[in-house]
C-alpha positions, 0 to 999 in steps of 0.5 A: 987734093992736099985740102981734101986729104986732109978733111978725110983725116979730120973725119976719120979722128972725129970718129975716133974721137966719138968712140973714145967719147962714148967709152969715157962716158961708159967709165964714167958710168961704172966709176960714179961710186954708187953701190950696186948691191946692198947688204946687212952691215956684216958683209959690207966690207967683202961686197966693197971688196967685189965692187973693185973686183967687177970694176976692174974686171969691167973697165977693159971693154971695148966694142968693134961694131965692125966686125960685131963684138963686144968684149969685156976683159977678153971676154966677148958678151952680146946684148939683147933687147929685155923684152924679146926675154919677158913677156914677148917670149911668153906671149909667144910660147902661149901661143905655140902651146895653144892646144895646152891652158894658159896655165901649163903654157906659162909653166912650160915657158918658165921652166925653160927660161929658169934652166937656160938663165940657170946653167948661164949663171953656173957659167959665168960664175965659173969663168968670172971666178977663175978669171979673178981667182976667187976661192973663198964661197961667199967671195965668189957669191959676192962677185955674183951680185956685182956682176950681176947689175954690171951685166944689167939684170937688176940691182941687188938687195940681200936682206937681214935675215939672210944666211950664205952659210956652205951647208944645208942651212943656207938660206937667202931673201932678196931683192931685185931693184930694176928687174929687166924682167919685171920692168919689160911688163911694166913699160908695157903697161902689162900686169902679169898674174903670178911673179915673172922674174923667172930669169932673174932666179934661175941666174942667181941660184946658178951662180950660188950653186956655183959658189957654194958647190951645192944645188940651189933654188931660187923663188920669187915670191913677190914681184913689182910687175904682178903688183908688189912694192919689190920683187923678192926672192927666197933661195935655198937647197931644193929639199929645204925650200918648201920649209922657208916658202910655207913660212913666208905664206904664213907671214904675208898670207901670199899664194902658194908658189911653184918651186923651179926644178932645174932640168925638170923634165930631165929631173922627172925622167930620171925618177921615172926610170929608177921606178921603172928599174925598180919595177922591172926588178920586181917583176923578174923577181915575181917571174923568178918564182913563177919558173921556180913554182912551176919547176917545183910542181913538175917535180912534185907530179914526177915523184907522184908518178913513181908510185902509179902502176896504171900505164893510162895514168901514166900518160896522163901525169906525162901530159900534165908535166909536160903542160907545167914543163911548157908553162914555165918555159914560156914564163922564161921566154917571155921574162929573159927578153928585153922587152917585157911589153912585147916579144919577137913572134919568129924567135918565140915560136921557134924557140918554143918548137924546139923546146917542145922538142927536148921536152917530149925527147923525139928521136931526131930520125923520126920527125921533121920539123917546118916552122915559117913565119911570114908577118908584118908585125913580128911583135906579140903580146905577152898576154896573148903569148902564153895562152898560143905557147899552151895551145901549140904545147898541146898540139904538138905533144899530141902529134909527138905521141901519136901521129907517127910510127915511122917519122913525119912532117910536124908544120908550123906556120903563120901568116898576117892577112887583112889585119888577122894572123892565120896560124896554121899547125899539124902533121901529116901523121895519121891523124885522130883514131876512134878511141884516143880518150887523150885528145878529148882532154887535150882539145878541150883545152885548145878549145879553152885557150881560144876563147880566151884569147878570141880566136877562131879554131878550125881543125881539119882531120884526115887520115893524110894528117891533122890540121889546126887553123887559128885565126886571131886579130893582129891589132889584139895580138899586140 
């Protein structure tokens, strides 16, 4: 029973012993003095400087399968398989985006690994930096590449011509030894068309932007896995970038590349909407003086009338002002909604009726009103809109001035049946009297506005009241 305790102790310390085995030889690794960034002779010292720094910050580390964890410096990290993150991840989205070419599926999928290695490396940098209390911003980039190869993306080289200055001309050429993006391809034996490095720039310009406290872009304009001796990358601020691309197309005779946006999509909908504001802000403006124009000419006809003695012509300017009067509150409606693209069919024609209303001044004991909307589709086009405000206008004006003598009933109602609106408008007045010159223009102009909007008109005229039925396509109306 002794001889047995004893074996499984020995076990368990053998074990232990293999963990404490496979730490010493991870040390061993990280301590063999071999520089893990090169850099022009100038910030040679700093970058010595970072490799003690991301040493020390690497030399606590341990890995507790157990309960899955890897930590570093009280920091958990996890480890993925490169490939799952390279070609791997694009054959899938090619696939996923099969309906799109080749070309735009390729885009897709860089954008996104670009944004997500991006913001990782914005991240990293801040944690790492506060971690190690880093202030300076060229000591907070040099920390990047160190960390950089520790965490197994590549080794990095800064070229001579580099320029980590905190303004506007910062400006950095390098190079990534070992790409785990560029060496995914090549152990795959594939050679990809256009530089795959995608990840490897979105991570180190987010960890500069980081430390520099500006936003960065980086572009790989050569690459080991589409056939190039390096894979190398110019980065700058984004508004200065195409300015060092074009001079490097120039020198090496190489293809255009495109710039990675961070936050693309989101970067394109913020430029839409502001132009969206700003043309909405026009268009009110326009609507501004439309209303402000047509306010103009219904006061330019009332001065007009003043000076007309005729009673017949009087009516006739009452008419016209009534029809600008109409127009512009139409033009009101249909601008003060927050939708310029469609408005609310209930709210419009009731707030119409009751315009009209003020407009023709009907004493309150002479007429009731009826207004019942009963439709699918409660949305109408505003192109549509203006034309039906103008063809109600008529009919009511018409009935306010002659359909009554001692009150009535002036009805309006719409209904959507097998994909058309039915509009229904009248009064039970008197209906139209031989010798009513007025209606002639008036109808005229329904007739008119019918045609331009293909609607059906059907007017039904009895001496129990007058009757318009319209007939207009929902789908049209939209």
């Amino acid at each position: 029973m002794k001889n047995t305790q004893n074996i499984d102790e020995l076990l368990k310390r053998l074990k232990s012993l293999e963990e404490e085995n496979k730490l010493l030889k991870t040390k061993l690794d990280m301590e063999s003095g071999n520089p893990t960034v090169h850099v022009p002779k100038e910030f040679s010292k700093l970058f010595e400087k970072a490799e003690k720094v991301v040493d020390s910050y690497f030399n606590e580390f341990s890995r507790k399968a157990s309960s899955g964890e890897i930590v570093i410096s009280g920091e958990r990290y996890i480890l993925l398989r490169s490939a799952s993150l390279s070609y791997e991840f694009m054959d899938v989205l090619k696939e996923f985006y099969s309906n799109h070419s080749t070309e735009e599926a390729t885009r897709i999928g860089n954008n996104f690994l670009y944004d997500i290695a991006h913001v990782i490396g914005k991240e990293d940098a801040i944690a790492f930096q506060k971690k190690m209390k880093l202030t300076d911003p060229v000591e907070k980039l040099s920390a990047g590449p160190v960390h950089f190869a520790y965490t197994g993306w590549a080794n990095v080289e800064i070229l001579k011509e580099s320029n980590p200055s905190p303004d506007d001309n910062f400006f950095l050429k390098y190079r990534h030894h070992n790409s785990f993006e560029a060496q995914s391809w090549i152990k795959a034996k594939r050679k990809s068309k256009i530089p795959v490095c995608t990840m490897n720039g979105g991570y180190s310009s987010g960890w500069c932007e980081e430390s520099f406290g500006r936003p960065l872009t980086a572009v790989e304009v050569a690459c080991e896995a589409h056939g190039a001796e390096h894979c190398t990358f110019i980065m700058a601020p984004p508004h200065r970038i195409q300015e060092y691309l074009e001079k490097e197309v120039t020198s090496q005779k190489l293809e255009k590349y495109n710039v990675p946006v961070f936050f693309e999509r989101k970067y394109n909908e913020d430029r839409l909407q502001d132009s969206l504001q700003q043309k909405e802000t026009l268009l009110k403006e326009v609507h501004h003086r439309v209303k402000n124009n047509l306010q103009v000419i219904s006061s330019l006809l009332n001065l007009q009338k003043g000076g007309v003695q005729d009673a017949n012509l009087k009516k006739s300017f009452d008419s016209i002002i009534g029809r600008v009067q109409t127009m512009a509150h139409v033009q009101d409606m249909i601008y003060s909604s927050k939708d310029l693209n469609s408005i609310n069919i209930e709210d419009y024609f009731k707030q119409l009726i009751n315009a009209l209303y003020q407009i023709y001044k009907v004493p309150e004991s002479e007429l009731e009103f009826d207004v019942k909307i009963d439709v699918k589709d409660n949305n109408l086009d505003p192109e549509i809109a203006i034309p039906l405000g103008l063809i109600i206008n008529e009919i009511a004006c018409n009935s306010f001035k002659y359909a009554f003598s001692e009150g009535g009933l002036f009805y309006l109602k719409l209904n959507q049946k097998e994909g058309h609106y039915h509009l229904m408008i009248g009064d039970n007045g008197k209906g139209i009297q031989n010798g009513e010159n007025e209606e002639s223009l008036g109808m005229s102009l329904i007739e008119i506005l019918c045609e331009q909007i293909d609607a059906e008109l059907k007017v039904n005229n009895s001496s129990d009241g007058l009757e318009y039925n319209i007939k207009l396509s929902a789908n049209q109306a939209k």
